[in-house]
C-alpha positions in Angstrom: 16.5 -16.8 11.4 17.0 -14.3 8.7 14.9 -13.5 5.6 16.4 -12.8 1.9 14.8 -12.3 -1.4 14.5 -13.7 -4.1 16.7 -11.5 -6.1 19.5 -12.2 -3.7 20.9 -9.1 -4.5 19.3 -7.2 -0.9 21.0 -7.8 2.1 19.1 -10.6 4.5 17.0 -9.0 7.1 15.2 -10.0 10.2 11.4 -10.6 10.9 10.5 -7.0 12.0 12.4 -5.5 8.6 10.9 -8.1 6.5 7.7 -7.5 7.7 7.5 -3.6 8.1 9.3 -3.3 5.0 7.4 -5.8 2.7 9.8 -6.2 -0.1 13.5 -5.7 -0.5 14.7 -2.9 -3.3 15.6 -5.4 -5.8 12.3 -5.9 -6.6 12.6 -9.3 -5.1 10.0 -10.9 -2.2 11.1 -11.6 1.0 11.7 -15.2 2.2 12.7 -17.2 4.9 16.4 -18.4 4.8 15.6 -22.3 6.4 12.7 -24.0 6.3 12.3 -25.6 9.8 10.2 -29.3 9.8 7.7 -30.6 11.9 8.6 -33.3 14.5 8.4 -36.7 12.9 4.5 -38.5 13.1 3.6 -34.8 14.2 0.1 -35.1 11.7 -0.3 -38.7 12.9 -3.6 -39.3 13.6 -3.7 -39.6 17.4 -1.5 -36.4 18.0 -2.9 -33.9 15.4 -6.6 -34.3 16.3 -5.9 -33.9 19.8 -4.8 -29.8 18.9 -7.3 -26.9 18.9 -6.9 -24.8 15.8 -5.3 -22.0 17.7 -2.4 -24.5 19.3 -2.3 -26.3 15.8 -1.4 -23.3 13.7 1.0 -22.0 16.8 3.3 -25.0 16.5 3.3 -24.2 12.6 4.3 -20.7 13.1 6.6 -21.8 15.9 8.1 -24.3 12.5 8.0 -21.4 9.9 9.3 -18.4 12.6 11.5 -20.4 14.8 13.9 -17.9 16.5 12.3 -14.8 15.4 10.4 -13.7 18.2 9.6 -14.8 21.8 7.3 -17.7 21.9 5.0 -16.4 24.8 4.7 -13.5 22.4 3.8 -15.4 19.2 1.8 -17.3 20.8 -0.6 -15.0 21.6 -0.1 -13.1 18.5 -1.2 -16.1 17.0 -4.1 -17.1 19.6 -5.6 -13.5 19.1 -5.6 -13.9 15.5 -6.8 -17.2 14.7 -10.1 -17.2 17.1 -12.3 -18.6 14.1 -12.5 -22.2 12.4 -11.6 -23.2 8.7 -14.6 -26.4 9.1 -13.3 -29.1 6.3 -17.4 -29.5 4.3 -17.7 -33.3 2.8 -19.7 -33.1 -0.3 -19.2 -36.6 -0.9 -16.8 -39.9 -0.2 -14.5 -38.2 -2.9 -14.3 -34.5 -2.6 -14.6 -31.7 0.2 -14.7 -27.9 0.6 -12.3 -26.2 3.2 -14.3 -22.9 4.3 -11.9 -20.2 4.9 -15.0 -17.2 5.0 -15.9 -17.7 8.5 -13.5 -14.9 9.8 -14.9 -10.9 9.6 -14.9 -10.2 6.1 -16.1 -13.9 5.0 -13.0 -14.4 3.2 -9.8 -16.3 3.2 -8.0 -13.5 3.9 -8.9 -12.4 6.9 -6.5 -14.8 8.2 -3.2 -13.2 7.0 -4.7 -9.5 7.7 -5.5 -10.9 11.8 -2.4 -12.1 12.0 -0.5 -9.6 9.7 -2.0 -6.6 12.2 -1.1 -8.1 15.4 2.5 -9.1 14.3 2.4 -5.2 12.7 1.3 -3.5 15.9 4.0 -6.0 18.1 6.5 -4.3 16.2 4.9 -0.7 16.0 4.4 -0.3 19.7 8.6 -1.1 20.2 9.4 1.1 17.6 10.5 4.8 17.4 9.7 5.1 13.3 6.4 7.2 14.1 3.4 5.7 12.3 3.3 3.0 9.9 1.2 3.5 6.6 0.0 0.3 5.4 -0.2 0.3 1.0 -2.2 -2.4 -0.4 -3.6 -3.4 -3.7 -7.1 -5.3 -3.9 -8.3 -7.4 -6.7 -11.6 -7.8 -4.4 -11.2 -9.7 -1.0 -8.0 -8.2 0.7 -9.0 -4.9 1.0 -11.7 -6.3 3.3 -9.9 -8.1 5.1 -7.3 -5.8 5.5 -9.9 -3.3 6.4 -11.5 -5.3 9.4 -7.8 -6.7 10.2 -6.6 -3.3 10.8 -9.2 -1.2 11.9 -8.4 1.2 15.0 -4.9 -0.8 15.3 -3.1 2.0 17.1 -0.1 4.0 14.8 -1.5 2.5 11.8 -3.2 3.8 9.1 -4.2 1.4 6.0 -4.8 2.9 2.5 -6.3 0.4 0.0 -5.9 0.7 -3.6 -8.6 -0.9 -5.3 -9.8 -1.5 -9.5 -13.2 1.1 -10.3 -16.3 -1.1 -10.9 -13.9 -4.4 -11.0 -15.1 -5.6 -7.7 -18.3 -6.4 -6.2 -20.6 -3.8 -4.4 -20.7 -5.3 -1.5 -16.7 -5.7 -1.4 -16.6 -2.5 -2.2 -18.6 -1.7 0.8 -15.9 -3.8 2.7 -13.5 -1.2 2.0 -15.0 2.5 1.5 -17.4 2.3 4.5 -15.6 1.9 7.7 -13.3 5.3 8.4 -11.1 5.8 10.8 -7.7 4.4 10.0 -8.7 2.9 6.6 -8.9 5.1 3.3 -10.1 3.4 0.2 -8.5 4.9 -3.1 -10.4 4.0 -6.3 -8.1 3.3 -9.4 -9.4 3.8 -12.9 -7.6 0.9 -14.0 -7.0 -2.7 -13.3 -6.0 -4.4 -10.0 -2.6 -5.0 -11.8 -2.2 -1.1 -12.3 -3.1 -1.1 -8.4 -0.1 -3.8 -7.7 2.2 -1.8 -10.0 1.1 1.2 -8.2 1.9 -0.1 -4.9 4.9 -1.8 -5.8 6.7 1.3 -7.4 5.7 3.4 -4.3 7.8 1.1 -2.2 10.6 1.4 -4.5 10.6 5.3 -4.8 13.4 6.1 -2.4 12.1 9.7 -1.7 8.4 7.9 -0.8 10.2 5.6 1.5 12.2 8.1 3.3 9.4 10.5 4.0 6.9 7.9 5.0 6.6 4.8 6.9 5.5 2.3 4.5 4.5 -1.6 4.6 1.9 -3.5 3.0 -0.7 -5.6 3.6 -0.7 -7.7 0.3 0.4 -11.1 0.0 3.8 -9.4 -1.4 4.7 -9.6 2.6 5.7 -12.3 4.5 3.4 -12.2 7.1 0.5 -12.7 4.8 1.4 -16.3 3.8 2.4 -17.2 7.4 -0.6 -17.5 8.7 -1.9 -19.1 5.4 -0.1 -21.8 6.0 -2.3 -23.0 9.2 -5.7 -23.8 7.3 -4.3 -26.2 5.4 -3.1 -28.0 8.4 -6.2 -27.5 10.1 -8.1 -29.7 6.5 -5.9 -32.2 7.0 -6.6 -32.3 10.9 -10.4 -33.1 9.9 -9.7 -35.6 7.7 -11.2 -38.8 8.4 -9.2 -41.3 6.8 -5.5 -39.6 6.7 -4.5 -43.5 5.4 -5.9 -42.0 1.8 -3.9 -38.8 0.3 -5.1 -36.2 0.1 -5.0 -33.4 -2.8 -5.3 -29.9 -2.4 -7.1 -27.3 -5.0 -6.3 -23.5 -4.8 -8.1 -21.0 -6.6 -5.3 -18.4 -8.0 -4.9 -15.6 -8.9 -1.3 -13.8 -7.4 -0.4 -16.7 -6.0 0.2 -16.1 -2.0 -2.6 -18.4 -1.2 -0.4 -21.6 -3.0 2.7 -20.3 -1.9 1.6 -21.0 1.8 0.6 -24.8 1.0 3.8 -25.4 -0.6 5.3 -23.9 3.0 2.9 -26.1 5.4 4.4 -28.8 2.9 7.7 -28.4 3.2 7.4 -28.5 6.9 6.2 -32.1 6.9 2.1 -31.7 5.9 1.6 -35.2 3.9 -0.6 -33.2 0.8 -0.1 -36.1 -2.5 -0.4 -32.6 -4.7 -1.8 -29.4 -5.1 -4.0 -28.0 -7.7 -3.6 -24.2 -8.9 -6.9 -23.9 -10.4 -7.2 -20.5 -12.7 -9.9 -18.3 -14.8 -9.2 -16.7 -17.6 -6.7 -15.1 -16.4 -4.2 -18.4 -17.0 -0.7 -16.9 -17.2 0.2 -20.0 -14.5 -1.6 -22.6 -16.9 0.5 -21.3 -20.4 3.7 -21.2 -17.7 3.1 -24.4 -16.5 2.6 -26.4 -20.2 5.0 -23.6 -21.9 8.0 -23.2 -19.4 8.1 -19.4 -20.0 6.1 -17.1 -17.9 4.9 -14.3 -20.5 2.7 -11.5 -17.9 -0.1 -9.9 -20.0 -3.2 -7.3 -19.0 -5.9 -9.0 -16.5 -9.5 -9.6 -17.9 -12.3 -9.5 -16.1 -14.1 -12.6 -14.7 -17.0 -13.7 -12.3 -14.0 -14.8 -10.1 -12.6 -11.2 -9.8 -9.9 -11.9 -6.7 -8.0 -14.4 -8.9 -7.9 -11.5 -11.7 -4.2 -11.0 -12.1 -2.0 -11.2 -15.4 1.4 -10.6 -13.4 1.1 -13.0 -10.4 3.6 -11.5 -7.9 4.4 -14.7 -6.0 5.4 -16.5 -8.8 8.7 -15.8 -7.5 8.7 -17.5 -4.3 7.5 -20.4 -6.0 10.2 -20.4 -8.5 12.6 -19.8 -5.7 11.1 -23.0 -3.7 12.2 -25.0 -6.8 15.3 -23.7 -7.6 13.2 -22.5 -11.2 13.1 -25.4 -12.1 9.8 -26.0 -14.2 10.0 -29.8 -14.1 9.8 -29.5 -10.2 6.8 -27.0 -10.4 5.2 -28.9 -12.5 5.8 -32.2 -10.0 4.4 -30.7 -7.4 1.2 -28.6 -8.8 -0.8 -29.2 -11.4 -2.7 -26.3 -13.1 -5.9 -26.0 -14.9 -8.1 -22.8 -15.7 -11.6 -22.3 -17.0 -13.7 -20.0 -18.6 -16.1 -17.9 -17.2 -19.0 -20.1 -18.5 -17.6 -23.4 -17.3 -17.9 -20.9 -14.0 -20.9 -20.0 -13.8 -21.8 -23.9 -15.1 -19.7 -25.1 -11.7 -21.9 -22.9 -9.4 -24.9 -24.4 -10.9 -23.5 -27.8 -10.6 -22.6 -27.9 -7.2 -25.5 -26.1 -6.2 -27.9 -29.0 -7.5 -25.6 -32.0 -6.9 -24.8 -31.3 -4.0 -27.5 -28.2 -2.8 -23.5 -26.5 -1.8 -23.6 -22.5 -2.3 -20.5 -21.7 -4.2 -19.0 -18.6 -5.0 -16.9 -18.1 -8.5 -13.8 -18.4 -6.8 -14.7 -22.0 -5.2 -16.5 -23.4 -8.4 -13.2 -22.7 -10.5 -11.2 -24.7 -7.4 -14.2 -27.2 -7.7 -13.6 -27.6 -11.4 -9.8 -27.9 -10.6 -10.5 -31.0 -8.2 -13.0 -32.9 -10.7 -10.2 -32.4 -13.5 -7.7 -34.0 -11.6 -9.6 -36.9 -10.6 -10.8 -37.7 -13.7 -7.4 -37.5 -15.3 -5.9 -39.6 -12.0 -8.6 -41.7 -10.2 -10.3 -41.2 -7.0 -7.6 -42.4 -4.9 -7.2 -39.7 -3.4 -9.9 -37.5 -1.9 -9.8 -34.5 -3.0 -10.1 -30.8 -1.2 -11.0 -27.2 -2.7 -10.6 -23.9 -1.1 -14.0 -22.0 -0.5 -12.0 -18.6 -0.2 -15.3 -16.2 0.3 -18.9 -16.3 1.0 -21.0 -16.3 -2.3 -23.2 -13.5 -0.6 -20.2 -11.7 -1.3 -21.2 -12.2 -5.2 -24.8 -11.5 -5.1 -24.9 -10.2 -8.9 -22.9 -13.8 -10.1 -24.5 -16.0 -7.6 -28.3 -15.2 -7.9 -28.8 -15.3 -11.6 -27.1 -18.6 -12.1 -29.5 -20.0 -9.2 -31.9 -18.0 -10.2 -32.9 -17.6 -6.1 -32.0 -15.2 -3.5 -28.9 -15.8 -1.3 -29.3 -15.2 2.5 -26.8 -12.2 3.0 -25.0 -12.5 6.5 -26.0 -9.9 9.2 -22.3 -8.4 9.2 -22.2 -8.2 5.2 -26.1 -7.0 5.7 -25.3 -4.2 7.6 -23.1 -2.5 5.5 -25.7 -1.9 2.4 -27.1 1.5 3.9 -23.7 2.8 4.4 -22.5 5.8 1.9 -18.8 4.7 0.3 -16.3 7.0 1.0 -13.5 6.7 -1.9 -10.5 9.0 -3.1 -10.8 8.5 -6.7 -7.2 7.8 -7.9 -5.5 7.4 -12.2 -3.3 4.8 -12.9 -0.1 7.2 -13.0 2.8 6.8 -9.8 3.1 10.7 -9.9 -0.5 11.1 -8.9 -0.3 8.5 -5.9 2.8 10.2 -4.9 1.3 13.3 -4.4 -1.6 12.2 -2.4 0.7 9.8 -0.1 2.8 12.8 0.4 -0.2 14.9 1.3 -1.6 12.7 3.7 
């Protein structure tokens, strides 16, 4: 199987280009050329339950990378980088929160990075290009997970662009503390000025020929892979599968969706998905408008889903042949402020004495919307993409009590951050990649 963009004016490529090269030089995203489905009664009951998570999100990968690389090998590619559980959390006989932050960096994201480094070191370790320089923006979680994904991966070295004083300290921590392979570069801008930063750099043909460079953002392939497998795994602990289920995504660039819509298309039985936003609500306007219209990024409690310019909006359009109607079929999209927020934290905190962070209580908002528009008919799941000890400053003050910090988050608070502080302008990146 082949990969082509979404520009389709790039020639197709194969896994290892897609992959190593992140993103064709139209300025399109990489995508796979079929869509492979599940065998038929496949999330039946009786046969899904009986899968560990490892062998559950192998066969999806098997599905979603048939043909591209030996199955012994992805299989353990897989097994290596899937060794911690998404547990599905009911809250009640309506509603339930998939936890994604059990994984070393107590974020979603640390799913794509795990598996993104092992496929990225397969390929490095068969390949005579010298070392690879990872490139990757952070709007607050994927630097961390990038971070712990990659760290001491042989013949790689990972350079994460991330927003001054737009993340939380103890992200930040995440990021500037660890050393070896992993250099932290602090933009005085936005995390948009970050993408833009790292999208430009792969498109600078003088960049690309003197360097190795991939990245780690959800802008590659190999991000949303891997994705794909949790939302498997919530409908594997799902314990009436005879009522539908619907699925709420926190967004903010749009990877995260993207690999539900994949895990649906190759037979997972989700009634609909939710893109649930802040203020940030480019999707929202796009979805009631029909136009997309990219602005600036504000700042919000729920700083991962800050984006104005959500990169993989294109794969979605491409999955729908951009058609709007189609979109809107298949997600619906709501976004809040950031009091109605800070309100959700509160609310599922004493309802349901459920720690929340922002990013959860916006996909918690999301689920209650749709069900009061459409009924309970259909129980209803939200992503809880990071720990809310990750969001100390938000978290506490709404609760007005002190969250117990995990031991591998607690650990990093003495450490001294270590950042290369970094403008907004491509020259000035250039000249430090080049210097590296």
């Amino acid at each position: 199987m082949q990969f082509y963009s979404t520009k389709y004016i790039s020639p197709k490529v194969d896994l290892q280009e897609a992959v190593l090269r992140s993103m064709p030089s139209d300025k399109g995203l990489y995508m796979p050329e079929t869509i492979g489905s599940l065998p038929k009664g496949f999330f039946e009951a009786e046969v899904v339950e009986q899968l560990s998570f490892p062998e559950l999100s192998f066969q999806m990968a098997r599905c979603l990378l048939k043909g591209t690389i030996p199955e012994e090998d992805l299989k353990e590619i897989v097994y290596r980088a899937i060794n911690f559980d998404a547990p599905l959390v009911t809250l009640d006989d309506n509603c339930s929160c998939l936890e994604l932050f059990h994984g070393p960096s107590l974020a979603f994201k640390d799913f794509g990075a795990r598996f993104m480094a092992e496929l990225m070191s397969y390929y490095v370790q068969n390949s005579r290009d010298g070392e690879l320089y990872i490139l990757v923006a952070t709007s607050g979680d994927t630097g961390g997970a990038v971070a712990q994904g990659f760290l001491n991966a042989k013949g790689i070295n990972v350079i994460i662009l991330y927003p001054s004083k737009k993340i939380s300290e103890l992200q930040e921590k995440q990021l500037t503390t660890l050393g070896a392979n992993i250099t932290a570069l602090e933009v005085h801008g936005t995390f948009d000025d970050c993408q833009r930063l790292v999208k430009t750099a792969f498109l600078d043909a003088d960049l690309r020929q003197k360097m190795n460079l991939s990245s780690a953002n959800s802008i590659n392939i190999a991000r949303l892979i891997p994705q794909s497998f949790y939302y498997a795994r919530a409908y594997q602990q799902l314990k009436n599968k005879d009522r539908k289920a619907v699925m709420c995504v926190p967004s903010g660039n749009f990877g995260n969706l993207t690999a539900g819509l994949l895990a649906q298309k190759i037979g997972l039985p989700v009634h609909q998905f939710i893109a649930a936003n802040n203020a940030n609500d480019v999707f929202t306007e796009y979805h009631q408008k029909g136009i997309f219209t990219p602005r600036p990024s504000v700042k919000t409690p729920s700083n991962a889903m800050d984006v104005g310019n959500p990169s993989n909006l294109q794969r979605i359009q491409d999955l729908y042949n951009n058609d709007v109607d189609a979109i809107r079929k298949a997600i619906t999209a709501y976004s809040y402020s950031n009091e109605e927020t800070l309100e959700a934290i509160k609310e599922v905190y004493e309802k349901y004495n459920y720690l929340a962070c922002p990013h959860t209580a916006v996909a918690y908002l999301g689920v209650k919307a749709y069900q009061e528009a459409y009924g309970t008919e259909a129980h209803g799941i939200f992503l809880g993409t990071a720990h809310p000890a990750k969001f100390l400053d938000i978290v506490e003050p709404v609760l007005n009590q002190k969250v117990a910090i995990p031991e591998n988050l607690a650990k990093l608070t003495n450490r001294t951050k270590v950042a290369v502080q970094m403008s907004t302008e491509f020259e000035d990146l250039k000249k430090y990649l080049l210097g590296v």
